[in-house]
C-alpha positions as CSV (number, residue, x, y, z in Angstrom):
1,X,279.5,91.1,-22.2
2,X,276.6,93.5,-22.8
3,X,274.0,92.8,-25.4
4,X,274.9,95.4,-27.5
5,X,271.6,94.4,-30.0
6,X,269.3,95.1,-27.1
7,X,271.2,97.8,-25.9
8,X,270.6,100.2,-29.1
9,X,266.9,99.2,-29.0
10,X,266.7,100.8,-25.9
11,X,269.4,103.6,-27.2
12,X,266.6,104.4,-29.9
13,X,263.8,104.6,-27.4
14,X,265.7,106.6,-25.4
15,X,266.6,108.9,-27.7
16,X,262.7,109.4,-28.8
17,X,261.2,109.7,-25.5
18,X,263.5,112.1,-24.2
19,X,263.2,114.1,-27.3
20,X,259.5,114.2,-26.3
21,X,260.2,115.1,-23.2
22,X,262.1,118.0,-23.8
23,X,259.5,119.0,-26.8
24,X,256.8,118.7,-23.9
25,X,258.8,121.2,-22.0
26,X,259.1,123.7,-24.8
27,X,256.1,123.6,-25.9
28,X,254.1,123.9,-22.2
29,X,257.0,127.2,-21.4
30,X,255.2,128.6,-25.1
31,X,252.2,128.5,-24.3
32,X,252.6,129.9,-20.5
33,X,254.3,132.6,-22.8
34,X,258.5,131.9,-22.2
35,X,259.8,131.2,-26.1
36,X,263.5,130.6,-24.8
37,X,263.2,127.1,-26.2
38,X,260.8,128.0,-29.1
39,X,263.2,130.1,-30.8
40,X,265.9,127.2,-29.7
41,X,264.1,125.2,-32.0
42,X,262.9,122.3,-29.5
43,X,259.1,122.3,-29.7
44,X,260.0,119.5,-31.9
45,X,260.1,115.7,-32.5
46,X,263.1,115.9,-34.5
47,X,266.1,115.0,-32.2
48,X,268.5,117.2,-34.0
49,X,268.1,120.6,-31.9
50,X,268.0,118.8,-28.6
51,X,271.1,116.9,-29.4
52,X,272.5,119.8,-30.2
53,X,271.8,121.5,-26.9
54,X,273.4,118.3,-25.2
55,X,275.4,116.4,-27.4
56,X,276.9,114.7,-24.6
57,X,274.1,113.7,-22.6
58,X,272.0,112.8,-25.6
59,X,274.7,110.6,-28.1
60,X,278.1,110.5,-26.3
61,X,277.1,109.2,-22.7
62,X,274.0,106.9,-23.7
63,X,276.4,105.2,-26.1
64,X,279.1,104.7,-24.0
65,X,277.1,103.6,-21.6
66,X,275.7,101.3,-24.1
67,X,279.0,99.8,-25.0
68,X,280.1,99.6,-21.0
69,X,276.6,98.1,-19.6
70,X,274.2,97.3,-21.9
71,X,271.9,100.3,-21.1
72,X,271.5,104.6,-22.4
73,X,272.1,106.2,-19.2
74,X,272.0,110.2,-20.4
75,X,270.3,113.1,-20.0
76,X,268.8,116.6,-21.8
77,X,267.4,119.4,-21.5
78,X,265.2,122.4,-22.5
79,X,266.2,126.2,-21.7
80,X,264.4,128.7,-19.7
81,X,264.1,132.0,-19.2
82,X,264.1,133.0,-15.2
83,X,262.8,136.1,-14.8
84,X,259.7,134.2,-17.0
85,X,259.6,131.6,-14.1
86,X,260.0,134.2,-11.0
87,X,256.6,136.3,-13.2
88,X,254.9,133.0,-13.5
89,X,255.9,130.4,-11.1
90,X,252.4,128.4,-11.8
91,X,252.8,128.3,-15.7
92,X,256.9,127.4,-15.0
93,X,255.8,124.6,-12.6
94,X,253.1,123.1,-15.3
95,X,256.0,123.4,-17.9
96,X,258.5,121.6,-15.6
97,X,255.4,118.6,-15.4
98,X,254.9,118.7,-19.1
99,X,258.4,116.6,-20.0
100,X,257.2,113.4,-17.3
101,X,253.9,113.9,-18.5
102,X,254.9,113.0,-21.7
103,X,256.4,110.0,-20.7
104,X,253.5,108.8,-18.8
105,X,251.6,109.3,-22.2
106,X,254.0,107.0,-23.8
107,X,253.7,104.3,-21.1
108,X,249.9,104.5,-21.8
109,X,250.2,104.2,-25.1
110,X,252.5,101.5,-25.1
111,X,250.3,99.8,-22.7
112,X,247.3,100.2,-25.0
113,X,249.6,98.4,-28.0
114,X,250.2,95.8,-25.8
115,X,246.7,94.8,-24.5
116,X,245.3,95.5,-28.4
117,X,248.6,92.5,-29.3
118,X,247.6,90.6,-26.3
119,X,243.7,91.0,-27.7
120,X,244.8,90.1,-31.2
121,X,246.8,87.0,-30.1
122,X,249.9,88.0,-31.3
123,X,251.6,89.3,-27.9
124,X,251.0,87.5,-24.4
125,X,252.2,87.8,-21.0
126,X,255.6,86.8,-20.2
127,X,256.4,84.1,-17.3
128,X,258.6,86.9,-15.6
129,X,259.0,90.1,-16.5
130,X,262.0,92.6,-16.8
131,X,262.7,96.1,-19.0
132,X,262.8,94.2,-22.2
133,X,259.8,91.8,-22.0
134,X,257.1,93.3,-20.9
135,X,255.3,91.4,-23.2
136,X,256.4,88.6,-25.1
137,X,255.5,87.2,-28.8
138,X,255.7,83.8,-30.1
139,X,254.3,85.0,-33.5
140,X,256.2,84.6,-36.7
141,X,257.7,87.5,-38.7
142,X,258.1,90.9,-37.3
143,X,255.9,90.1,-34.1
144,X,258.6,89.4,-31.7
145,X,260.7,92.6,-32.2
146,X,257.6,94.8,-32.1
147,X,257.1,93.1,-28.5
148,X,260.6,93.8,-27.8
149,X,260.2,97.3,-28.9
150,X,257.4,97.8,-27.4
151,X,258.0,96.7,-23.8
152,X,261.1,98.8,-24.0
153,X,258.7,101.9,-24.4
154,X,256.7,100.7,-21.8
155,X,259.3,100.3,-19.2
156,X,261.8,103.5,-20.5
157,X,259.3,105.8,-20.1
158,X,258.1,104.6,-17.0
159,X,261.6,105.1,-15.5
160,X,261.8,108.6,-17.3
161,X,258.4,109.3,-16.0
162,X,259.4,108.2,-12.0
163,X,262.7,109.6,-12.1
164,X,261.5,113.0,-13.3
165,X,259.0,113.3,-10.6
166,X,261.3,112.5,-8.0
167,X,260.9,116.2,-5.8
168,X,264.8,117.0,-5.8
169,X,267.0,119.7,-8.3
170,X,267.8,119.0,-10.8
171,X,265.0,116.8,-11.6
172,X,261.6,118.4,-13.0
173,X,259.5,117.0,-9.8
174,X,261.6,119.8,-7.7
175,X,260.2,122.2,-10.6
176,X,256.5,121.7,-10.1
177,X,257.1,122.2,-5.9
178,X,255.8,125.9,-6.4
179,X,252.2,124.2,-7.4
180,X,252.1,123.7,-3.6
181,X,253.4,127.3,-2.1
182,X,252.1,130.2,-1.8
183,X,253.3,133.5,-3.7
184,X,256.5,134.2,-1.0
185,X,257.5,130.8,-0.3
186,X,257.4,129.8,-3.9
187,X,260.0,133.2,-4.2
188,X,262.0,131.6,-1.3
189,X,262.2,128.4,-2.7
190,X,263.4,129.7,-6.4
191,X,265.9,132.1,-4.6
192,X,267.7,129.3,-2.9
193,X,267.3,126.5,-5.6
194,X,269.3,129.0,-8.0
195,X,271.5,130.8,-5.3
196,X,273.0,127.0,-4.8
197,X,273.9,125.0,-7.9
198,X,276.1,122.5,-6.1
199,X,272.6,121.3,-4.5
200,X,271.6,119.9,-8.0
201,X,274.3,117.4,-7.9
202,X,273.8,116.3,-4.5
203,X,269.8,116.2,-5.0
204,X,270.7,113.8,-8.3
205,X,272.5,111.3,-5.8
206,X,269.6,111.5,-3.5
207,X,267.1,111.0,-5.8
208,X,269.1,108.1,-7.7
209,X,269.3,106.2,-4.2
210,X,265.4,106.5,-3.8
211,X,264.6,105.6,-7.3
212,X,266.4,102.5,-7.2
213,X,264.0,102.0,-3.7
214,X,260.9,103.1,-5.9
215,X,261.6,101.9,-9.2
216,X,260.6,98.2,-9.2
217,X,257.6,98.3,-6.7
218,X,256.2,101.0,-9.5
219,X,257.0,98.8,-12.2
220,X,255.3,95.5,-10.7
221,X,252.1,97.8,-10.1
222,X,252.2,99.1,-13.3
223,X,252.5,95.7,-15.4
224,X,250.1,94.2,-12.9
225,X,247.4,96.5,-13.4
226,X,248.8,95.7,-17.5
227,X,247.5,92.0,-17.1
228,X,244.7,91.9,-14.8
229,X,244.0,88.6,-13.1
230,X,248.1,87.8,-13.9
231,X,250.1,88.6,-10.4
232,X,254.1,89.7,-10.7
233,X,255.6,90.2,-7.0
């Protein structure tokens, strides 16, 4: 049986950091000078406009995935205009960075609120760590659901964040590939990445299969370097 209770923690941090992430997005194609997404509304914090640009991937899926496993598994995103991305393929590659970006901002701030807990002596390092305890309170009142809360942060964005950057369609790491081509290979590259939609889905089950290789090596470094002098292997 899933714990549902843990399960809509990480629901709600889900639902905030990808909403940041697709902000990040709209707001880096704005200012490279594409307001597809502007004028969609989702150069904002407010969830509302990206759930309603994909009300299944952002409520329906990550709930019923909730309710079957314990954890959101979902997905979003921002719109685009092409013929902006084929003018500018630097400024659409920075914009396709922008949404992990965002999510490595969040792991750093998480990880601040943690060490400034740890400092304060409310939080402390956990014997073992996982997604949900990252950091672990033995405080009384509120102090134990903050750590829950905020090891969840920690540890959702950090998969959002490595996922993302993954170099396959659909995933945004594929978008920022034109950073390393030149002017005709980057035109290549977009021609045959659009001319061949069904490579998205195959690219996802790729890059699925190597996250689950790169995932937890990247989370041990990261909580390592969280708690110097404290070794997780």
């Amino acid at each position: 049986m899933p714990d549902l209770t843990a399960g809509f923690v990480y629901y709600v941090v889900f639902l905030f950091s990808t909403t940041l992430h697709e902000a990040a997005h709209a707001w880096a194609a704005k200012l490279g000078g594409d307001l597809t997404a502007y004028h969609g509304g989702q150069v904002s914090l407010d969830p509302r406009p990206h759930i309603r640009r994909e009300p299944f991937g952002m409520v329906i899926l990550p709930l019923l995935s909730v309710f079957v496993s314990g954890w959101p598994f979902g997905f979003a995103s921002a719109p685009y205009d092409r013929h902006w991305a084929v003018r500018y393929p630097k400024r659409a590659a920075w914009m396709a960075l922008a949404g992990p970006g965002s999510n490595l901002l969040l792991v750093l701030v998480s990880a601040a609120g943690i060490q400034a807990g740890v400092s304060a002596g409310f939080f402390h390092h956990p014997d073992s760590v996982s997604f949900g305890h990252v950091t672990v309170s033995e405080s009384p009142g509120i102090w134990p659901a903050v750590a829950v809360f905020v090891s969840a942060f920690f540890s959702m964005n950090l998969v959002l964040a490595t996922l993302n950057l993954i170099p396959l369609p659909p995933l945004d790491g594929s978008g920022a590939i034109p950073l390393a081509l030149d002017a005709r290979a980057t035109a290549r590259y977009q021609q045959f990445l659009w001319g061949q939609p069904w490579f998205g889905m195959i690219g996802m089950l790729l890059a699925w299969q190597l996250f689950r290789m790169v995932y937890h090596p990247v989370f041990l470094f990261a909580v390592n370097l969280l708690y110097p002098g404290v070794r997780y292997g």
